[in-house]
N, C-alpha and C positions, 0 to 999 in steps of 0.2 A: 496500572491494571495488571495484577501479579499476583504471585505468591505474597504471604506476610514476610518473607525472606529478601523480597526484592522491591525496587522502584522505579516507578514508570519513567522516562525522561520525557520533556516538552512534546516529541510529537508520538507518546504515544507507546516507546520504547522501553524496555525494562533492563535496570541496573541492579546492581547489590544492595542493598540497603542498610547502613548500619543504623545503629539505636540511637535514636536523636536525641539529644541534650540539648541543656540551655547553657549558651556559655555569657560569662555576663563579664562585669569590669575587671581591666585591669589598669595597673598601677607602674608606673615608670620604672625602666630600670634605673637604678644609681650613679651619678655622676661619677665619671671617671676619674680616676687619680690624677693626680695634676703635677707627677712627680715622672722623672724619667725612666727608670728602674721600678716603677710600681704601679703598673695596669691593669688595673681590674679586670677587665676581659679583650679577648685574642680580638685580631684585628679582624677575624671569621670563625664562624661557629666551628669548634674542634670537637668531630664525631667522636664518639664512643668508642673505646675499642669492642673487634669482634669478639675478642675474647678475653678469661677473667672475670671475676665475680665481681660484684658491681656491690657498693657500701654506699649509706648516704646516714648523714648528721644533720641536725640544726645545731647552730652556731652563737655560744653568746659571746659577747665582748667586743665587738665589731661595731666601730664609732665613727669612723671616715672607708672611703673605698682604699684608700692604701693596706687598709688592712687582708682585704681579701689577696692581693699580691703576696704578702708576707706569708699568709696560711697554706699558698698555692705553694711557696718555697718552699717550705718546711718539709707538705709531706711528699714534695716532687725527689724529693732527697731521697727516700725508702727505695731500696733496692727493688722491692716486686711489685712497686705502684707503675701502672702502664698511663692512667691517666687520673688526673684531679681537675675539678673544677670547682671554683668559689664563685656561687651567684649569691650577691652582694642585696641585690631586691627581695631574694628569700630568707637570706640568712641561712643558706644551705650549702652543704661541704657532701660533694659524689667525688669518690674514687672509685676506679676501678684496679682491679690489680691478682694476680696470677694466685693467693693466695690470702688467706685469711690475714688481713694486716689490721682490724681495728684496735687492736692492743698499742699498736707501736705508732698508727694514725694519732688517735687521743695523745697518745706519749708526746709525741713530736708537737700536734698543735699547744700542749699546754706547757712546755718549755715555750713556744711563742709570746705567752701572754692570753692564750685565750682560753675556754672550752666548747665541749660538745656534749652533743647528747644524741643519741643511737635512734634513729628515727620507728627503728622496727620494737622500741619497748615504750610503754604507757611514759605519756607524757608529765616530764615534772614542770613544775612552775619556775620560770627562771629570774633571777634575782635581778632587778634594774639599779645599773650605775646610780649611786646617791650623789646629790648635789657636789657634795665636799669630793669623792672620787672625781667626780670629771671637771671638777673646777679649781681641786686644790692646789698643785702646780702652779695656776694663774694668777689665782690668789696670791701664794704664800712669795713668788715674784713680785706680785706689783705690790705687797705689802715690805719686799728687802728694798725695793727701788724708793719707795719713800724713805723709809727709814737712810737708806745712803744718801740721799740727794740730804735731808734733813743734817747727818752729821757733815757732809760736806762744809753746812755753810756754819760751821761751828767750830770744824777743823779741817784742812782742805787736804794733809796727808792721811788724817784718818779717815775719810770718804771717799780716798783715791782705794786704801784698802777697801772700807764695804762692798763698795762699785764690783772689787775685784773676786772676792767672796757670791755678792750676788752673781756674780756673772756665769761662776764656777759650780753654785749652785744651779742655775736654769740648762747650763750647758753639760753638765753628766746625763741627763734621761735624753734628751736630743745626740749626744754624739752615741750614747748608745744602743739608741736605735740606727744610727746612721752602718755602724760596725754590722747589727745584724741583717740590713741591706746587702752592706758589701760581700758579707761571708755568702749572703743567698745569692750573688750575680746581678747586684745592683747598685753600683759605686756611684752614680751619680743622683746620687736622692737629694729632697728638698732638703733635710733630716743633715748631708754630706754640706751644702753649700754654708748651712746655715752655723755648721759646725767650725766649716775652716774660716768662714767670717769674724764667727764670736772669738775665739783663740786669737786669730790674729790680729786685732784691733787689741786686744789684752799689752801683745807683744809690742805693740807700736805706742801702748800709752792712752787710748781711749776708753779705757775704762767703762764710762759712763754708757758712752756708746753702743760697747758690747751687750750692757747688762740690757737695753734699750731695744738692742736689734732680737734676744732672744723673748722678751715681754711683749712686743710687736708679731713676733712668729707665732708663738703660742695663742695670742689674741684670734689670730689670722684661722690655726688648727682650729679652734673653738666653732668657728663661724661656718668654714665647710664642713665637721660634723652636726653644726645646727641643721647645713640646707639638706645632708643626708638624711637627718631622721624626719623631717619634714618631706623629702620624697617616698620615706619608708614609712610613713603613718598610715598613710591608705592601704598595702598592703597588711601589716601589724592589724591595722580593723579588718580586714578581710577574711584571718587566720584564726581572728575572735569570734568570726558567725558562726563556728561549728564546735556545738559544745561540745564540755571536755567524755559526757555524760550521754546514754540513750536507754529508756526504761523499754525492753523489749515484752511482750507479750506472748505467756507460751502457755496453753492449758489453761487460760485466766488467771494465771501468775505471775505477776510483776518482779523484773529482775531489771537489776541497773549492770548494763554494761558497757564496753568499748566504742563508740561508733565501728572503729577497726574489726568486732567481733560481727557488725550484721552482714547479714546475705541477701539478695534478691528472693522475695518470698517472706521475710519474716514481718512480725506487725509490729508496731511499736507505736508509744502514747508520747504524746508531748501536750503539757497540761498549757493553758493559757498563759502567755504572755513568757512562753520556752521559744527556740528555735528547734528547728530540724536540723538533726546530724547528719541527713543522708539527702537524697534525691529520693522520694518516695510517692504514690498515690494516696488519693484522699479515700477510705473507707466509710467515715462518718458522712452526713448526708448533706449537712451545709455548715463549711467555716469562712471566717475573715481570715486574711492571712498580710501580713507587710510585708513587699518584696522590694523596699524602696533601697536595702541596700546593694541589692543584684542588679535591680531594674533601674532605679533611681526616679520610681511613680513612685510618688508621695503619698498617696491616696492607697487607703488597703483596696484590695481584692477580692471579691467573693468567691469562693470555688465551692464545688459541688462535687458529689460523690463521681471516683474515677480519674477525676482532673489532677495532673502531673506538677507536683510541686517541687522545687531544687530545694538542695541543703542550703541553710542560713535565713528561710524563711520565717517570719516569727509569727507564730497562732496570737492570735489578736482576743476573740472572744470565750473562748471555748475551751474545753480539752477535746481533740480528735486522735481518732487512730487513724493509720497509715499502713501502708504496705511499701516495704522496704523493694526502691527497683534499680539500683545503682550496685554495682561492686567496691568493696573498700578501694580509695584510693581513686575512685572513676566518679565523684559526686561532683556536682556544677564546680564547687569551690575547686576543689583540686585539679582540675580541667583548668579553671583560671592559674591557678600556681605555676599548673608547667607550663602555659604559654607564656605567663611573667616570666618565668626561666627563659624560657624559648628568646623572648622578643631580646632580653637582657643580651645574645649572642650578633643582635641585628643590628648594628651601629651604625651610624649615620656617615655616609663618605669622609665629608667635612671631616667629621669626631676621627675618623679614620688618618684621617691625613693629619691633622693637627697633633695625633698622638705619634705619629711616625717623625713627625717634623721636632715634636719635642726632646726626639730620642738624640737627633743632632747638632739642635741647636743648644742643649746642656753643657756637655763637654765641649761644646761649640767656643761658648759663653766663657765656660772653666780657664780655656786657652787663650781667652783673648783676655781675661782679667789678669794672667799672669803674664802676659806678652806688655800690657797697659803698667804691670808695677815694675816689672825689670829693666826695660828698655829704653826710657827717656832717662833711668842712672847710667846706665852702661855706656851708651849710646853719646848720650849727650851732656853726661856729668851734673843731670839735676839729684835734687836731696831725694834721698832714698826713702823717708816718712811721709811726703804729700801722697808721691805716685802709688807706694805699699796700700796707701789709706783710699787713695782713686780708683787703686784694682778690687779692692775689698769690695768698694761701694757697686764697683761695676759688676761684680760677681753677685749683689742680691738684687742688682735691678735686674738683672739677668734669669733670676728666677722664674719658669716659668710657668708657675701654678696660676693665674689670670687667664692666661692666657690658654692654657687645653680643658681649664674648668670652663669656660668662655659657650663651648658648644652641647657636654652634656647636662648642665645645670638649665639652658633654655629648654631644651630636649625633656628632659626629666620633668619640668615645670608641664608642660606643654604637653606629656602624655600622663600627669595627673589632670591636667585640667579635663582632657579630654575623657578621661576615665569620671569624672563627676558627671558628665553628662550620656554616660552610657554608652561610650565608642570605645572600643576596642582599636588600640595602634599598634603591631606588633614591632617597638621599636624604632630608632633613629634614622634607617635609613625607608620606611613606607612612609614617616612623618615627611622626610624632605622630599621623595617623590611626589608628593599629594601637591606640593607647592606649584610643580610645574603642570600640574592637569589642565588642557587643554579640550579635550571630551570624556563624558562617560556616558556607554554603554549600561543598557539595564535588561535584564531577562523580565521579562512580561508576566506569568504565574507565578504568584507570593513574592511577585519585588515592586513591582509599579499595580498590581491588582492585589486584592485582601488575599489571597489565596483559599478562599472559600466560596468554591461555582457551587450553583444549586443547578440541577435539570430544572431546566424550561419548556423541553418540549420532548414526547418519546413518539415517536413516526413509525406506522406499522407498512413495510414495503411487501407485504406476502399474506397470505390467508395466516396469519396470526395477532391475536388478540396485545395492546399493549402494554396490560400486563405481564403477560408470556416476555415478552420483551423484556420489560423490567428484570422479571424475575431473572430472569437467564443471565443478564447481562452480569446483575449483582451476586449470581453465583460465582462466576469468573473472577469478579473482584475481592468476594471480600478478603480479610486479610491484608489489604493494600492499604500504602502510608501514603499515597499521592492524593491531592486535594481532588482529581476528578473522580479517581475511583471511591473517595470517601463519600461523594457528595452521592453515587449511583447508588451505592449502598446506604445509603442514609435516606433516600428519597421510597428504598425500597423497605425499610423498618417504618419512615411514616404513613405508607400502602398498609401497612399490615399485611406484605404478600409472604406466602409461602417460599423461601429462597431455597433450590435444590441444590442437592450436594454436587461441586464439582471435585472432579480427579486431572491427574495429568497436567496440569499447569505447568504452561512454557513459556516462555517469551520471543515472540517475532521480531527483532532487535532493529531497532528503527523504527517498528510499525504499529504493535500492539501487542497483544497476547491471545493465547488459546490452551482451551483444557475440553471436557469430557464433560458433558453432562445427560445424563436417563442417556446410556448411550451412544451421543450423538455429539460430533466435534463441533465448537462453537468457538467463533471469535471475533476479539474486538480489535478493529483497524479503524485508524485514519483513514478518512476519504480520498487523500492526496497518495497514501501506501496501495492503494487498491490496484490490482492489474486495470487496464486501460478495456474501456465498453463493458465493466461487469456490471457497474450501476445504469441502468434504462436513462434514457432520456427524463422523466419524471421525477425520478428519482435525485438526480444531479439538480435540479432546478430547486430540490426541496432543499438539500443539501447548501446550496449556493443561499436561499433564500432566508436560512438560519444563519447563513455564515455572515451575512448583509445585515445582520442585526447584533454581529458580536461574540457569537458564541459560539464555541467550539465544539464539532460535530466529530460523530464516532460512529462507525459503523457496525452492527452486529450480522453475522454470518454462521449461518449452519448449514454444513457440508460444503462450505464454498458456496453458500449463497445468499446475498441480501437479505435479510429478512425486516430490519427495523433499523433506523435512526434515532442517535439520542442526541440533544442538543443542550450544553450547557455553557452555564455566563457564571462570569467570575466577574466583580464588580472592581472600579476602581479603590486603591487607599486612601482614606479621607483625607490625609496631606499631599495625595499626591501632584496634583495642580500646583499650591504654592511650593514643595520644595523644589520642582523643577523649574517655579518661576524665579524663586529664588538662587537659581545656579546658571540661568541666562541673564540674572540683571550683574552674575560676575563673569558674562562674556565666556561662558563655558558651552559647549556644544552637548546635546543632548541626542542621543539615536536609543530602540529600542532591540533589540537582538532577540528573536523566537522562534522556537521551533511550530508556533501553533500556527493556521491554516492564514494566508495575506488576508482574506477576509474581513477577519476576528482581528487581526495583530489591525488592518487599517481603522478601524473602527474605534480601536483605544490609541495608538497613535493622535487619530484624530482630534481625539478627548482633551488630549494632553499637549498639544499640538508641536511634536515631535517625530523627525524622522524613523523611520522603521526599515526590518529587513527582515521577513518572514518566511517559513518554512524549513527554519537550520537546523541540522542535525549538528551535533557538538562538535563534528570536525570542523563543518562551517563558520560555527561561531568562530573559530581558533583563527579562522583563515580571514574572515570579516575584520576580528581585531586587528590582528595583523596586520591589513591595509590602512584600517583607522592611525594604527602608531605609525606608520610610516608620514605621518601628516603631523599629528602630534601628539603628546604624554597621552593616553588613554587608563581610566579608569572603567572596570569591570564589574557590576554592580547586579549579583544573582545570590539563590539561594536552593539550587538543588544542584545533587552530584552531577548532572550531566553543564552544570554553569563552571567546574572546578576548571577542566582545558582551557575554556578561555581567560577564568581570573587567573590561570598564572600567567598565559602567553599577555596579558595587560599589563602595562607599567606597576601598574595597581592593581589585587584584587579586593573586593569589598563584600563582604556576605552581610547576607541579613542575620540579626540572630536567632529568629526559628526555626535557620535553615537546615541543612543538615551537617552532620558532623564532618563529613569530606569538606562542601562547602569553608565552611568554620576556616578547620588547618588547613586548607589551600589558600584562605582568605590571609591576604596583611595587613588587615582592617576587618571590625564587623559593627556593625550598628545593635548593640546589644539589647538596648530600650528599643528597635523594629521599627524605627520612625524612618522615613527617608530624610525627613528636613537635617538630621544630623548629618549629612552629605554634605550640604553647603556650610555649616560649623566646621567639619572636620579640616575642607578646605579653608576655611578663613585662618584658622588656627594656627595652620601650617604656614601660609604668608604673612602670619605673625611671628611665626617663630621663627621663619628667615630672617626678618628683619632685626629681630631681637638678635641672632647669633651675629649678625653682621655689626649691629649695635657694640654687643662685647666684645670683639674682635678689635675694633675701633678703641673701644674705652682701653682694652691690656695692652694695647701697642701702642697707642699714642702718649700712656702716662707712662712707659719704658723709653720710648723718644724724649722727652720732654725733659727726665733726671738724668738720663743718658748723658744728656748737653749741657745741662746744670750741674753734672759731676765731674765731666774734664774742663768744665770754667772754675773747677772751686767753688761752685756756689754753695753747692747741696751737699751734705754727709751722710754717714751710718744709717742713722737712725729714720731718716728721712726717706731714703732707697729702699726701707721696710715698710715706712709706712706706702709710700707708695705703690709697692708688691702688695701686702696687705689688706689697702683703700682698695686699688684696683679687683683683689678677690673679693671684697666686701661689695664694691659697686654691680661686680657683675653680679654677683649672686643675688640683688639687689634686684638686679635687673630682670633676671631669668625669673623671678619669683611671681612677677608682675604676668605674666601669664598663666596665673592659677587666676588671675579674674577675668582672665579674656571671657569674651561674650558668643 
C-alpha cells in the first residue's frame, strides 16, 4: 500500500520496489578442467575491479573447459589487464583493464588458438567446427595405428619404425600444447604427463605402446569435449530465443532493427510463429503465445491486451504488437545469462576440494613415478627397462582427469536436468546444500497462497458509507505492486467508484502507509500496528471475527481515526497440499514464517497442516531462521523483498519466480515454472546427485588402485594405464550423464 515506486512488506510495511521480471531457466555451469594447471574457474567468485574500463567478447573455439584456462593466460599476461575472466557456460571473455586493450586482447587470444568477437557490435554468425576439424587428429591416428600394427606383422623392423613415426606424429600437437601450459604457469598438465610418457616408452623401445597411450588420450579429449557441449546445449538454445532481428514501429513505418536498438516505450511487431526480442506488453487485444522454453508449460497461453510477456516467447497465432518494457541487455533472457555467469563462480565444496587436492596430488604422482623408475636400479641393482617402463605406467594411472571431472560432470548434469524442469540452481555449491535440508520455511502471500486476495468484506466503523471506504482506501493504493493493494484497487474498478486523487504518500515502516486525500490525512494500518484502545471494543471483535475466517484485516483511519475495515482472503495454491505432502513423506519439516496477523496465518497453517509463526517483521523472520538452523540445514522459501533477510541468513534461499527481483538475486534457487511441487524435485535431485558424485569418486579411485597393483606386479602396461584413465573418464561421465533423466 504505496507509492508505484514502492512495496508493501507482509505486514503492511512499505519497501522500494524494483521492476519485476520473469527470470526463467538456467543451464549448468561447465565441467571443470580435470587438469592441474588448467581451472576453469577460481575456487571463489573473483570481484571485478573497482576500477578500469570493463570489455566483454563471445568466444569461439572453446571445446573442453581447459580451454577457458589457456585464454585466462594469455590475456592475464597484458600489462594493463587488472582482471579477466573466462565463463566457459557462456562462452564469454570480461576483462577489465586501465586502458583500452581490445586490440592486443584479440591479438593475444588468437595466437592461442581461438577468437572473439566484440559483444558491443551486431552480431556475426560463427562458424561451427566441422566433423573432420574436431575429429581429424583421431582419425588420421587410429588410421597410422592400423596401418603400423598391419606392417608389423609383415616386417617386424619396419613396424617398429611406423609405431615410431605414428607416435611422433600424435605427440607434436599434445607436447605442444603442453609447452604453452608451462610458458602460461602450468607445468603440470594432462597435455605434460601424457607427453613425457609417450617420449619415454619411444626411448625404452615400446613403440607400439606409445603410439597406443597417445590414440587412448585423444579418444579420452573427444569424450569430455562431448560431455561439455552437451552441458552447453541448453544454454546455445537459450541464446537462440532472441532473434537476431526486431521490426520496430514508428509513424506506421516498419523498420527492421537491432533488439540492442529498442527502448522502453517503443512498439514493435512480431508476425506469427516469430519470437520476441525483448520483454515487452501486449498491445493487441488477444494472442496465443509459447512460453514452453522459459516456463517449460507446454501448452500455449492466452494473453490479453496489457499482459507482460518475456523475450523468447513465440506468437503462436497471430501477428501482434507490443510495447517495448525492458532495457537492452535487462530482458528475461539476459537476466538468465548473467546468473548462468554468476552461478558458474559457485562451486560446490567437494569440486572445491577435489580441485585443490589435484593441484598436489600431480606433481605428487610426477615424483613418485620417477622415485618408482630410479630406485629399485640404484638401490638394488634391478634392470633399468622394467622399472623406467613401471614409472611411465605409474605416471598415467596417475593422471588425474576421472578423478576432479568425477564432481563437476554430476554437477553440470544435475543442474541441466534441473533447468528442464524450471528450477533455477545457482551452481554446485546451493545444489549440495539442498542435499542436507532438513526443514523449510515458507512465507505465506504468493508462496504457499496464489498471491491474489480479493476483498471479502469492507466494515464501515463511523458515520461513513462503504463505498467512501472503498474509494478512499484505493486512492492511497493505487499504484502499488503488492497483491493486497492490487486487489483493493481492483475491487474498486469493479464498483465503478469514483477513486479521488491522493498526494503525499508515505510509508509507516512496519505498519502501512498514509497520504492526503480532499484534504484530509488518511491511512491504512494493520490492526496489530495500531496504538493500544484506539479500536472500541466492537470494533476488535469484528476485526478478530474476519481474522477467524482467514483473512487479512487493514485498518483505515482519517485524522487518526477508525473509520472502516477491509477484509481480504488470499486462497491457497492449488499444489499446495501435495507438494508439502510430498516433502513430509521425505521426512522434511515444514513451518510457515509471516508477517500477516496469527489469525489468518492459523487458518492456512491449518489447511496445510503445518506449523506456523505469525506476525514477523523481516528482522524476525531472520531471527526465527536462525533458531530453525541451529537444529538443522533450513531452507527458506519466499517471494517478496522483505522474504530476501531471511533467504540469505537460510542454508538455502529459494524464490518463487514471480517473485521479485531482490527476491530472484538473493535467492540460490528459484522455482521458475512457480509450482512448489518443484521443492521436493529439487531436493530429490540433489540426493541423487550426492550419491552419483560419491559413485565416481568410487569408480576414479578404485580403477587407479586396481592398475596401481597390476603395474608393480608386472601385470599391466602402457597402454592399459590409459585405457584405464580413459574408461574411468568415459565411465564417470557415463555416469554423471544419467541424471539428465532423473525424475
Amino acid at each position: 500500500m504505496h507509492q508505484p515506486t514502492s512495496r508493501r512488506d507482509r505486514n503492511g510495511g512499505l519497501q522500494p520496489a524494483p521492476v519485476i521480471g520473469k527470470i526463467s531457466a538456467i543451464v549448468a555451469p561447465a565441467p571443470d578442467c580435470c587438469t592441474q594447471g588448467a581451472c576453469c574457474a577460481s575456487e571463489t567468485p573473483r570481484p571485478a575491479p573497482d576500477t578500469g574500463d570493463s570489455y566483454s567478447w563471445q568466444i569461439t573455439g572453446m571445446d573442453c573447459p581447459a580451454c577457458a584456462r589457456k585464454i585466462e593466460n594469455a590475456v592475464a599476461r597484458l600489462a594493463a589487464v587488472n582482471d579477466v575472466r573466462v565463463l566457459f557456460a557462456t562462452q564469454k571473455l570480461a576483462v577489465s583493464a586501465s586502458e583500452d586493450v581490445r586490440s592486443e586482447v584479440e591479438e593475444a587470444v588468437g595466437r592461442a588458438g581461438f577468437s572473439l568477437h566484440r559483444n558491443d557490435t551486431p552480431r556475426t554468425e560463427a562458424k561451427t567446427p566441422g566433423f573432420w576439424q574436431e575429429n581429424g587428429l583421431l582419425i588420421l591416428l587410429a588410421v597410422l595405428m592400423t596401418a603400423s600394427w598391419l606392417i608389423e606383422q609383415v616386417d617386424a623392423q619396419a613396424g617398429y619404425i611406423a609405431f615410431i613415426v605414428t607416435t611422433l606424429v600424435g605427440v607434436f600437437p599434445v607436447a605442444r600444447n603442453a609447452l604453452r601450459l608451462m610458458r602460461s604457469g602450468a607445468p603440470f598438465s594432462i597435455e605434460t604427463l601424457m607427453s613425457v610418457a609417450a617420449v619415454g616408452a619411444l626411448f625404452i623401445g615400446a613403440t607400439a605402446e606409445a603410439a597406443m597411450v597417445l590414440l587412448l588420450f585423444m579418444l579420452g579429449e573427444r569424450l569430455e569435449a562431448f560431455a561439455a557441449g552437451r552441458a552447453r546445449r541448453g544454454i546455445t538454445a537459450l541464446m537462440a530465443l532472441q532473434p537476431e532481428n526486431a521490426v520496430r514501429i514508428r509513424h506506421e513505418t516498419r523498420e527492421v532493427v537491432s533488439p540492442a536498438a529498442l527502448r522502453p516505450g517503443d512498439i514493435i511487431e512480431v508476425a506469427p510463429g516469430s519470437r520476441l526480442p525483448t520483454d515487452a506488453k501486449l498491445l493487441s487485444p488477444f494472442a496465443s503465445f509459447d512460453e514452453s522454453a522459459l516456463t517449460g508449460e507446454s501448452v500455449p497461453v492466452d494473453r490479453r491486451q496489457g499482459e507482460r510477456l518475456t523475450a523468447g516467447s513465440l506468437s503462436i497465432d497471430r501477428q501482434v504488437r507490443l510495447e517495448v518494457t525492458s532495457q537492452p541487455g535487462e530482458s528475461a533472457i539476459d537476466r538468465i545469462l548473467h546468473l548462468i555467469e554468476e552461478a558458474e563462480t559457485r562451486r560446490a565444496p567437494i569440486e572445491r576440494f577435489l580441485d585443490r587436492f589435484s593441484r598436489i596430488y600431480t606433481p605428487m604422482i610426477m615424483a613418485l613415478s620417477l622415485l618408482a623408475a630410479v630406485i629399485p636400479p640404484l638401490l638394488f641393482a634391478a634392470a633399468w627397462q622394467p622399472w623406467i617402463y613401471k614409472g611411465l605406467t605409474l605416471l598415467l594411472i596417475g593422471c588425474p582427469c576421472a578423478l576432479v571431472i568425477s564432481t563437476p560432470a554430476a554437477i553440470t548434469s544435475a543442474l541441466a536436468a534441473a533447468t528442464r524442469r524450471g528450477a533455477l540452481i545457482k551452481g554446485g555449491a546451493a545444489l549440495e546444500s539442498l542435499n542436507g535440508i532438513g526443514t523449510v520455511a515458507f512465507d505465506k502471500t504468493g508462496t504457499l497462497t496464489a498471491g491474489k486476495p480479493q476483498v471479502m468484506a469492507v466494515v464501515a466503523l463511523a458515520n461513513i458509507s462503504e463505498t467512501e471506504i472503498l474509494a478512499n482506501a484505493a486512492a492511497i493504493e493505487t499504484g502499488s505492486t503488492h497483491p493486497l493493494a492490487q486487489a483493493i484497487v481492483a475491487r474498486a474498478q469493479a464498483s465503478e467508484l469514483k477513486v479521488p486523487a491522493a498526494s503525499d504518500l508515505h510509508a509507516l515502516p512496519g505498519s502501512g502507509i498514509e497520504g492526503f486525500v480532499s484534504g484530509y490525512k488518511l491511512s491504512l494500518i494493520a490492526p496489530s500496528r495500531l496504538e493500544a484502545n484506539l479500536l472500541q471494543a466492537e470494533a476488535l471483535e469484528r476485526v478478530i471475527a474476519l481474522e477467524s475466517t482467514g483473512q487479512t484485516v487493514v485498518v483505515l483511519l482519517k485524522e487518526g481515526n477508525p473509520t472502516g475495515l477491509i477484509g481480504l482472503r488470499d486462497n491457497l495454491r492449488e499444489d499446495a497440499r501435495a507438494a508439502l505432502a510430498e516433502l513430509k513423506a521425505m521426512n522434511i519439516d515444514c513451518i510457515m514464517l509471516t508477517g500477516d496477523n496469527a489469525r489468518a496465518a492459523a487458518v492456512i497453517a491449518g489447511e496445510l497442516g503445518i506449523a506456523h509463526r505469525a506476525g514477523l517483521l523481516p528482522a524476525e523472520k531472520v531471527a526465527a531462521i536462525a533458531e530453525l538452523n541451529q537444529k538443522t540445514p533450513v531452507a527458506m522459501v519466499g517471494d517478496g523483498i522483505n522474504d530476501a533477510p531471511a533467504m540469505k541468513a537460510a542454508t538455502i534461499g529459494i524464490a518463487m519466480g514471480s517473485g521479485s527481483d531482490v527476491a530472484l538475486e538473493t535467492a540460490d534457487a528459484a522455482l521458475t515454472h512457480n509450482r512448489l511441487g518443484g521443492l521436493a524435485a529439487m531436493i530429490r535431485l540433489s540426493r541423487a546427485t550426492h550419491v552419483n558424485i560419491r559413485q565416481n569418486v568410487a569408480i576414479a579411485l578404485g580403477l587407479k588402485a586396481v592398475f596401481l597393483l597390476t603395474t608393480l606386479l608386472g601385470i599391466t602396461g602402457l597402454w592399459l594405464a590409459v585405457l584405464a584413465d580413459s574408461g574411468a573418464t568415459a565411465l564417470v561421465t557415463a555416469n554423471a550423464l544419467r541424471l539428465l533423466r532423473q525424475k
